[in-house]
N, C-alpha and C positions, 0 to 999 in steps of 0.2 A: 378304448383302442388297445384290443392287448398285445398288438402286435411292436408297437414301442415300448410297453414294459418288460418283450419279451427281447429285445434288441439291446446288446454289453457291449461296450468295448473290447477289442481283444488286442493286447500289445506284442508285437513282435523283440522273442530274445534274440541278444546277439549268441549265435552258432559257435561252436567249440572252435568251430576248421574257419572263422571268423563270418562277418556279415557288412553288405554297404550301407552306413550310415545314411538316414535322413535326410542331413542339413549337407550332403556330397552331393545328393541327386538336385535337391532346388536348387545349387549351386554350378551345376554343370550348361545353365546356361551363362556361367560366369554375369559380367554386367555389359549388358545388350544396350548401346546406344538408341535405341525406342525406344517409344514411351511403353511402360508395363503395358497397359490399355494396345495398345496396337501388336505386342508379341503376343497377349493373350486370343487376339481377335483374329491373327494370322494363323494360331497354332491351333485353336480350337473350328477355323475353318478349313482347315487343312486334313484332320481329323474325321470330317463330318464328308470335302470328297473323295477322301482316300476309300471310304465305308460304304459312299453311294451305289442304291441298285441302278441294275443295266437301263439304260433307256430312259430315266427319272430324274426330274428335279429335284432337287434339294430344295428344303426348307429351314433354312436359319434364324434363328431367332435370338438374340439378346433383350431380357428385361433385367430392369433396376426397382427394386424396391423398398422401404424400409421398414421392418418388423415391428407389428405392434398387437397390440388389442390378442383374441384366440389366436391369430395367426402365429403370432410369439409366442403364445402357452403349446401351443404344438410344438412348435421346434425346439421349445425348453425341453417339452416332455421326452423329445426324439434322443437331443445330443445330449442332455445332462441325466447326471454327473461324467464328468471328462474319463479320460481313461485314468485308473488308478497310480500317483507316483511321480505322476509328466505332469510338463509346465507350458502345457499349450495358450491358456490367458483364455481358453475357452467361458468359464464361467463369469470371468469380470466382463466378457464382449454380453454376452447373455444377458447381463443385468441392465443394459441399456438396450435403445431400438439399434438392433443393426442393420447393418446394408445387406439384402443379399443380389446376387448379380449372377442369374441363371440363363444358359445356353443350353438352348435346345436343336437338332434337327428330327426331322421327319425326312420318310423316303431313300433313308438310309438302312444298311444291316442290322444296328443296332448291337450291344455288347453279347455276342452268342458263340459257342463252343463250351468248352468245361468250366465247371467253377470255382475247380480247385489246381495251381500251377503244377502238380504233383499228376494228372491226370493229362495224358496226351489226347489232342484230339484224330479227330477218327478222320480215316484220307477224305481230301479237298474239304475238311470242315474247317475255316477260320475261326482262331484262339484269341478273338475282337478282347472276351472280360479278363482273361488270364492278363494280357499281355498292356492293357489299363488300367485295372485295376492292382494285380501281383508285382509282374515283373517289371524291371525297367534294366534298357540295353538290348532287347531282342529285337530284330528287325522287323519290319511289320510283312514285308511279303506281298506285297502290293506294286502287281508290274507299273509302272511309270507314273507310282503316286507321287506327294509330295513328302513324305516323311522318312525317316531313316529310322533311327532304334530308339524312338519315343522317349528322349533327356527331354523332349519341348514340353511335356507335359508337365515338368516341373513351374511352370509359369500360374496352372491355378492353382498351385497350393502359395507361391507364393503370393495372389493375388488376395491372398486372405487372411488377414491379422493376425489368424490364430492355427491357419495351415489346413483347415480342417475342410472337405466340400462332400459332399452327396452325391450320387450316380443313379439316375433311375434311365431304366432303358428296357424296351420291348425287341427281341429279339421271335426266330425262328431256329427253336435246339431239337434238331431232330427229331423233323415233322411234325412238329407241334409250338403255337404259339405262348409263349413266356415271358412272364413282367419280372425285371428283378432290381434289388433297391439294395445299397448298399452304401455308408458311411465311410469315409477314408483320412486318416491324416499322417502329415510328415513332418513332425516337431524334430526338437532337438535331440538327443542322445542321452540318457539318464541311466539312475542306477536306483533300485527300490527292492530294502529287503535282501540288500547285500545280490541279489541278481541285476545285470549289465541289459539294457534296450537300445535297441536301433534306433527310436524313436519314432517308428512306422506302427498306426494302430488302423485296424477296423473296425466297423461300426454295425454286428447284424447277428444273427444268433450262433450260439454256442453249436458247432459241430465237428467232434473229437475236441483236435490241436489248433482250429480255426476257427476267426468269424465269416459264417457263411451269409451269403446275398436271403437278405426277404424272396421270397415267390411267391406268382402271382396273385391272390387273393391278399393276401401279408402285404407286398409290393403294392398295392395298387389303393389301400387303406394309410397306409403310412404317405403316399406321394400325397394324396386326396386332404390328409392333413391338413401337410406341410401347402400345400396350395402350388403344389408341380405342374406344370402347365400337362393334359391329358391325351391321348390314345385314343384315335377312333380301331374301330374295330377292325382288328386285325392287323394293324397298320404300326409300322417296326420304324426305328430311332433311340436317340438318344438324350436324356436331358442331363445337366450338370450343373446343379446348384455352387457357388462360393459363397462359404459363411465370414459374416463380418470383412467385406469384401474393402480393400484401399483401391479407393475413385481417383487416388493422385493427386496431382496438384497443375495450375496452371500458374506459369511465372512471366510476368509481365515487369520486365527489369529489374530492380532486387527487391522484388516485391511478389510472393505465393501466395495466392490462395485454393484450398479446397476444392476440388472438385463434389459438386450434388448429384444426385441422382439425374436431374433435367443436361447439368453441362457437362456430366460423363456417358449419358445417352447419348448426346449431340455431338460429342466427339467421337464416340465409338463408330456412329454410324459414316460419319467421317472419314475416320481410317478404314473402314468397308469399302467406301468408294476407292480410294486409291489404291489397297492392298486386291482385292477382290475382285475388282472390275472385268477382268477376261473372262471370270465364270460369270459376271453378271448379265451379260449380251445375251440378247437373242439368239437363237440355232446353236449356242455350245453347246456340248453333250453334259450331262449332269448341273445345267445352268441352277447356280444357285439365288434362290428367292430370299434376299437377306431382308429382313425388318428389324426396329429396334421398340422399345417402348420401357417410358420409366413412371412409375405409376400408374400404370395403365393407358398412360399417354403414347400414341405413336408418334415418331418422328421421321419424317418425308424425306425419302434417300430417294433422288432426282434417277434419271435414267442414266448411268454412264455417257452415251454419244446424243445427248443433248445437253451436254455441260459443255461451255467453251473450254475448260483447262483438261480435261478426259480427252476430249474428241481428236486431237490428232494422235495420241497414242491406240485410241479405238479405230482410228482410219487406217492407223502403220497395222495394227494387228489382223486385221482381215484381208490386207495388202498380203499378210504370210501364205494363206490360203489358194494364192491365185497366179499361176504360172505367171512368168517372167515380169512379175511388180515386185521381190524381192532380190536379196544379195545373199549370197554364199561364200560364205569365207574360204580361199584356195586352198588347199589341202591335200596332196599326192598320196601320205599312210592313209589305212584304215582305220577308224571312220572318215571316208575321201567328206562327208557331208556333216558338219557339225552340230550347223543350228541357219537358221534362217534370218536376216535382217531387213528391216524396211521402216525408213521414213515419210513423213510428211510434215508439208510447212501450212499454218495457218495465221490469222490474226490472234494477237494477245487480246485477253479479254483486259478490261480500264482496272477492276478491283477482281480477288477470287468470289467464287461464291460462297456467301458469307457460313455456309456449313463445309465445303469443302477447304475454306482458307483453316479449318479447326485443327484438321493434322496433316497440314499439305508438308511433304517429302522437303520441299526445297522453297525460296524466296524466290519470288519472281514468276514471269515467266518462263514457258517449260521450254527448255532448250538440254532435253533430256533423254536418254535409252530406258524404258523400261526391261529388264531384265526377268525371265522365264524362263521355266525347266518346261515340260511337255504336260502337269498338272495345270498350267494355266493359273498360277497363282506369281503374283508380282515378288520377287526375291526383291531387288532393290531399283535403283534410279542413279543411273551415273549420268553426272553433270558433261556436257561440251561447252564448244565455242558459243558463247554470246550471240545473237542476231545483231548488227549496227544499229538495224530497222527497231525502236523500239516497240513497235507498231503490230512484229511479226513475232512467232514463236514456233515451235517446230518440235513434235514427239516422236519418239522410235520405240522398235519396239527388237528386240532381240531373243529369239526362240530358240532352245534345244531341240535335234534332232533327235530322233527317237530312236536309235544307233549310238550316241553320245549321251544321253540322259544320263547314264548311272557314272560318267563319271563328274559331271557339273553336282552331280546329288553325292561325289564324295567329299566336292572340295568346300560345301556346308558346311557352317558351324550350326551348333543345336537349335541357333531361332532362323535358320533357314535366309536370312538376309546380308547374303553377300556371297560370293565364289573366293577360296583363299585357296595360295597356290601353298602356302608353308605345307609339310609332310608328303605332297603329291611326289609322283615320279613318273616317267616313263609314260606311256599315253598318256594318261589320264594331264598330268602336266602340261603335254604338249597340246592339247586341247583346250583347256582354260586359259593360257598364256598366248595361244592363235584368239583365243573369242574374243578378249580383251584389248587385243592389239587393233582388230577389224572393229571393235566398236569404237575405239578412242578414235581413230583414223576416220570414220565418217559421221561423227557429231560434229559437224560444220555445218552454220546455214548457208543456201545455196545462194553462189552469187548472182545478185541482179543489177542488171546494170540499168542508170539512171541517166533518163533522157535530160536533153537541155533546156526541156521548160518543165522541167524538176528542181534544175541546179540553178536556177536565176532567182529562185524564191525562198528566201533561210528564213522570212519570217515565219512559213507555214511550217517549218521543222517541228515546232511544239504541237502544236494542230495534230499532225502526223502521228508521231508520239499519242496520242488520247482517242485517235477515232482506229475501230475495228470492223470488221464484216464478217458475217457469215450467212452461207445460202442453206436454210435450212432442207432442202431438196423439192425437185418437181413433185407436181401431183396434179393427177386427175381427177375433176369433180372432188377432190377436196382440200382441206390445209395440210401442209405438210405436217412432219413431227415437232420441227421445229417452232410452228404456229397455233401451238396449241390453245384451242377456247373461240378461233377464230372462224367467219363465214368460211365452206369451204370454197371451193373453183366454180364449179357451176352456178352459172346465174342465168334468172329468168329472162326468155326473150331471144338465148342463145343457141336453145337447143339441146341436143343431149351431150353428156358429158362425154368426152373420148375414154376408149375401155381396150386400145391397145398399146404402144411402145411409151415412154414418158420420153419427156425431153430431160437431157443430161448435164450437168455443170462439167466441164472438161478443161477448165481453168480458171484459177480465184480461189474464191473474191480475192482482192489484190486493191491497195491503196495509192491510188494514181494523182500525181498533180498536173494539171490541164489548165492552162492559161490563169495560171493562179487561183484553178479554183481547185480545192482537193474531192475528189470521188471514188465512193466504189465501185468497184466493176467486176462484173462475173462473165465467162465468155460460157452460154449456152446452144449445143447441137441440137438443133429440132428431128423429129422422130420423121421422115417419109409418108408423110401423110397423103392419104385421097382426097380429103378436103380442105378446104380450106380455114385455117384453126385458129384462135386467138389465145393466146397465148399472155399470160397477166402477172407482171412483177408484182408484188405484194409486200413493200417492207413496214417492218413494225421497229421499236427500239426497246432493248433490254438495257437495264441499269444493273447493276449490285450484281453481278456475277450470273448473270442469267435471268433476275425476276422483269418480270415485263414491266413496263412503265409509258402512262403518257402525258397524265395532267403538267409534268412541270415542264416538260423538253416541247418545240418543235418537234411536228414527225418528220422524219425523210420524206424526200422527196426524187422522185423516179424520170430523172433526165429523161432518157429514151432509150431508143436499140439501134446499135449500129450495126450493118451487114460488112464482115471480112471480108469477103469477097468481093464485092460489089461498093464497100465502102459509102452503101446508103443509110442515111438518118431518118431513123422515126420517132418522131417527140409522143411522150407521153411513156403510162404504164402499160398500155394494151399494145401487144402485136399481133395486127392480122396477118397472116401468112399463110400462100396457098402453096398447091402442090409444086407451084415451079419457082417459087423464092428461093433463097438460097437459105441452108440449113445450120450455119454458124453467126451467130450476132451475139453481140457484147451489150451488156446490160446496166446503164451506168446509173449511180443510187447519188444525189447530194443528204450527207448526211447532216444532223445535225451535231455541234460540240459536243465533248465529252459524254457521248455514248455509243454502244457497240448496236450496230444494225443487222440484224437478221434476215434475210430476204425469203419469203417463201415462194412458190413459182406455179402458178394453175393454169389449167388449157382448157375449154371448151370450144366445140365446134360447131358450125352453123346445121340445122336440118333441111 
């Protein structure tokens, strides 16, 4: 392979007119209340849609691995000997298996423009490897991305014991496709041979006064090695190895242990769910496909708005999008429109689900604001009022308006999670200090009042407390989302399945106590139909935070339908209902103890 024993270190002096230290830059994220693992996965996906092409998914990728066998004699051969002089602890990480913890996207621009920071690029060409690899402090240039001037980036060098990571990326440099591969570390500051170091080195060959990047066929021989995850043809991104990577630790009272490869995959994917989720939905623009895997193992990252603790801040979020189901903060100066607000209340789920409880934000149930700038990446989670109801729980979601973005993305510190008013002034001030005032002011849950054969019954109070609903939505001729694996709607004998309007949940589920007995209820609108339709409650029961379950519980059981209007009862799960019934009934579920009930909802009509 001669293209790693054509590949040196090359260490950056410090400059006569001086130079920024090293060990200033990993520290300019100061110390971030996350966990490293969650700045790293926030800042490296942030990165990835800051870069995304128009109209494209993203592809994200985190694996965990541990070096051994060839796989390690390659990487020995690549990174050793360290740079000449410096005390990066490379060589002693070497002699053992280490971690490496590599992030890749696809579908992205990939690191393209010049390859050397002394070299401007050419108009509308982005300066992606200068200004990641080279420089740090220059702004990225990305109208309403999530980034500012790339201090975050300091997170994967810290994320790696020895400071040291790898960069391989296929770009498009003027009009032509290029692979390029290049070594990078940010150690301490030293001195060797009576000359002063920044402690900033690269890893690629000799050209002049710098280490320049491998290309393409060099690039593509070395990744191949190194066992880089690979390139279809023509197809542009980025990967980003961390050598000898810190997996962290998990503390469980005064007591740490290590994180492995299997429970820093599991977490990571974890914190994707909660930081990521607004790119993760359906129909956002640049929706990102996050996956994880540690040894080759995948780990199963759930859909965002089929998890009970996601789904009402997924419900507040798509509320943003739709004339008059959100709030607007008042506001006479210009920007008269800030950012947008909207809640929703649902049931608490009994436990998290056992991969989202790994690095959930907060204890409990969410009685919480999600906070966003206009990239649709979660900045933080500010706590409200309590629900009394332990039963209920309630997410929000709070948007930047795209008028107001650039100053919420001032009042950022480098890991992007939190709005701080310290240094602001003058609008930008008066904007942050209006957002925060109108979110604290509406995290309240909404009050419900409590009829009198609710209040005659305090033993069912704990009951209450432990049973939860949710209606995983109508569907025709088949199971909803929510019922996954299950018969769909159509059944033989009925005829064909309806193929135009669904019926809509328009209130609920909602935990009601009725002559002492407790139930769920969802009030369902039926579609205008020509014929006459059956319409079929379907509930199932989830355990553990979502996973299905039935051998050990009772299943629910499917009271009837009551008509609002008409205040008629129909016992059972089936509603026939023709074109001149009335088109609002409540859907009443007996659940069983301590588990959350899911309802899914199908219609078939007669022929």
């Amino acid at each position: 392979m001669s293209s790693t024993t054509a590949a040196t270190w090359w260490s950056q002096r410090v400059a006569a007119e001086g130079s920024t230290a090293s060990e200033g830059i990993r520290r300019q994220l100061g110390k971030p209340k996350l966990d490293p693992l969650t700045v790293l996965v926030r800042e490296a996906a942030q990165n990835s849609c800051d870069a995304a092409l128009p109209g494209r998914d993203v592809e994200f990728n985190v694996q965990i691995r541990e070096l051994s066998g060839k796989r390690l004699e390659g990487w020995r051969s690549f990174l050793l000997p360290g740079p000449e002089g410096a005390d990066l602890g490379l060589v002693e990480e070497m002699t053992t298996k280490p971690t490496v913890l590599i992030i890749s996207d696809r579908g992205t621009t990939g690191l393209g423009g010049p390859l050397r920071a002394d070299e401007p690029p050419l108009d509308g060409e982005r300066g992606d490897f200068v200004k990641f690899i080279r420089n740090v402090g220059e702004r990225k240039g990305v109208d309403l991305g999530g980034g500012s001037y790339g201090f975050g980036k300091g997170i994967l060098y810290n994320v790696s014991r020895c400071h040291v990571i790898v960069a391989d990326s296929q770009c498009v440099f003027r009009g032509k496709v290029q692979r390029r591969l290049i070594g990078a570390a940010m150690g301490d500051g030293f001195q060797h041979d009576g000359v002063r170091y920044t402690g900033r080195h690269w890893l690629g060959v000799q050209d002049g006064d710098i280490a320049q990047a491998l290309i393409d066929r060099d690039a593509e021989d070395v990744a191949n090695a190194l066992g880089l995850p690979k390139f279809a043809e023509g197809q542009t991104g980025t990967t980003v190895a961390i050598i000898a990577a810190d997996l962290g630790a998990v503390r469980t009272g005064d007591s740490e242990e290590s994180r492995n490869p299997q429970s820093a995959a599991e977490y990571i994917a974890s914190t994707m769910m909660w930081n990521l989720w607004p790119k993760m939905l359906d129909g956002v623009d640049n929706r990102l496909k996050c996956s994880v895997k540690f040894e080759g193992f995948p780990v199963e990252l759930p859909a965002p708005d089929h998890t009970i603790e996601l789904r009402p801040f997924v419900d507040a979020f798509r509320k943003l999008s739709r004339e008059g189901e959100y709030d607007i903060p008042p506001r006479r100066a210009k920007p008269t429109e800030i950012g947008r607000f909207a809640k929703v209340e649902s049931m608490a789920p009994l436990a998290k689900h056992p991969l989202l409880a790994l690095a959930a934000p907060f204890a409990g149930s969410a009685r919480h604001c999600a906070r966003m700038r206009q990239a649709n990446l979660v900045v933080d989670y500010v706590p409200g009022e309590p629900n009394p109801n332990e039963a209920i729980q309630y997410g929000a979601v709070f948007k930047s308006a795209v008028e107001a973005d650039r100053y919420f993305a001032d009042a950022e510190p480098p890991t992007h999670d939190d709005w701080v008013t310290s240094g602001l002034h003058g609008t930008a001030l008066g904007v942050i200090r209006l957002a925060a005032r109108f979110v604290n002011a509406n995290l309240k849950p909404t009050s419900v009042e409590v009829g009198p054969e609710s209040q005659h019954d305090a033993a069912l109070a704990p009951l209450a407390g432990r049973l939860a609903g949710l209606v995983g939505g109508a569907t025709e001729g088949a199971s909803s989302p929510g019922a996954a694996g299950r018969e769909g709607g159509h059944r033989a004998g009925r005829g064909s399945s309806v193929r135009s309007s669904k019926p809509k949940v328009v209130e609920g589920p909602a935990l009601v106590v009725t002559d002492g007995q407790a139930l769920i209820q969802a009030t369902i609108e039926l579609p205008a139909w020509s014929t006459t339709t059956t319409v079929t409650a379907e509930p199932f029961v989830v355990i553990d935070g979502g996973i299905e379950h039935h051998a050990s519980l009772d299943a629910p059981v499917v009271v009837g339908w009551t008509s609002l209007e008409a205040n008629e009862f129909r016992q059972g799960a089936d509603l026939r209902a023709g074109p001149r019934d009335e088109r609002r009934w409540v859907v009443s579920v007996r659940p069983p103890t301590d588990a959350v009930v899911r309802l899914a909802v199908s219609v078939s009509r007669e022929g």
